[in-house]
C-alpha positions in Angstrom: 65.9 4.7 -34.9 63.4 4.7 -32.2 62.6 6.7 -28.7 59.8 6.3 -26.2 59.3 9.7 -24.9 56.6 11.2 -22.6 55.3 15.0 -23.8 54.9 17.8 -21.3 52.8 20.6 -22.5 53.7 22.8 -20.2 50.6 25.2 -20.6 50.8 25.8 -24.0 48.2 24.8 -26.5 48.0 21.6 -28.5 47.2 23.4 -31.7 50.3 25.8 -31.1 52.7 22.4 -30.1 51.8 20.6 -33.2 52.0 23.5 -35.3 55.5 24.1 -34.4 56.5 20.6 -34.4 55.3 19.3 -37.9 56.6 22.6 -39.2 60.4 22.0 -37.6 59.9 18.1 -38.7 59.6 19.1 -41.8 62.9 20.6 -42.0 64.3 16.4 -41.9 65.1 14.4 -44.8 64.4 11.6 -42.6 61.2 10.1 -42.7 59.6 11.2 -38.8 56.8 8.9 -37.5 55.3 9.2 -34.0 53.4 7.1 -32.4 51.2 6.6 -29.8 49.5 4.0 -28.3 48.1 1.8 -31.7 48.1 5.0 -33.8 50.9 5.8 -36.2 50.8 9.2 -37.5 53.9 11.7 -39.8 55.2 14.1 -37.6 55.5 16.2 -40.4 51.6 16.3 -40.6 49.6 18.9 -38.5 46.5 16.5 -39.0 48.3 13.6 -38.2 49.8 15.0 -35.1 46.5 16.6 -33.9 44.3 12.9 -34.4 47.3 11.9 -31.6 45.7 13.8 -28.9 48.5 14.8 -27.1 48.7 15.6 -23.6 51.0 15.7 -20.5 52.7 12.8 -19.5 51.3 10.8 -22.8 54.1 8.1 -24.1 55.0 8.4 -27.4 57.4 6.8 -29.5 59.3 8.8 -32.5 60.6 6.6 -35.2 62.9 8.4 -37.8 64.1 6.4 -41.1 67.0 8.3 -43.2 70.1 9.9 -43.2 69.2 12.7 -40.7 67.3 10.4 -38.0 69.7 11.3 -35.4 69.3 15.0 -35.1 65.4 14.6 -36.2 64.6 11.8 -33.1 67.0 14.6 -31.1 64.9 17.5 -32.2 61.4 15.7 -31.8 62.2 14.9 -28.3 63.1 18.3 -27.3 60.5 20.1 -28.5 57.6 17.1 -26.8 59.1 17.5 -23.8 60.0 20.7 -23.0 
């Protein structure tokens, strides 16, 4: 499953963001990739997220493999943009 989504920050700080979003990933049996631009990174990976750079209004596209990819491409895309 795939979604093209674009992140809004709103103020709060990329190290925070990816923080909370490879820790909540993590909770997914599904296999949570995000990528942006040439650069595939796990979302489950605080690294990984941070080498993303991102930023407001960046397009990024989740790609979820497994038997939870529903709720985890739902999840992902909540939490980049809001």
């Amino acid at each position: 499953m795939e979604l093209t989504v674009h992140v809004k920050m709103n103020g709060v700080p990329t190290a925070r963001k990816t923080a909370e979003v490879a820790e909540k990933m993590s909770r997914f049996k599904a296999q949570v990739l995000l990528r942006r631009g040439d650069v595939t990174v796990n979302a489950k990976s605080v690294m990984g997220l941070i080498s993303l750079k991102l930023e407001d209004d960046a397009g990024v596209t989740i790609i979820a493999r497994g038997e939870d990819e529903a709720q985890a491409v739902c999840e992902l895309s909540r939490l980049l943009g809001s």
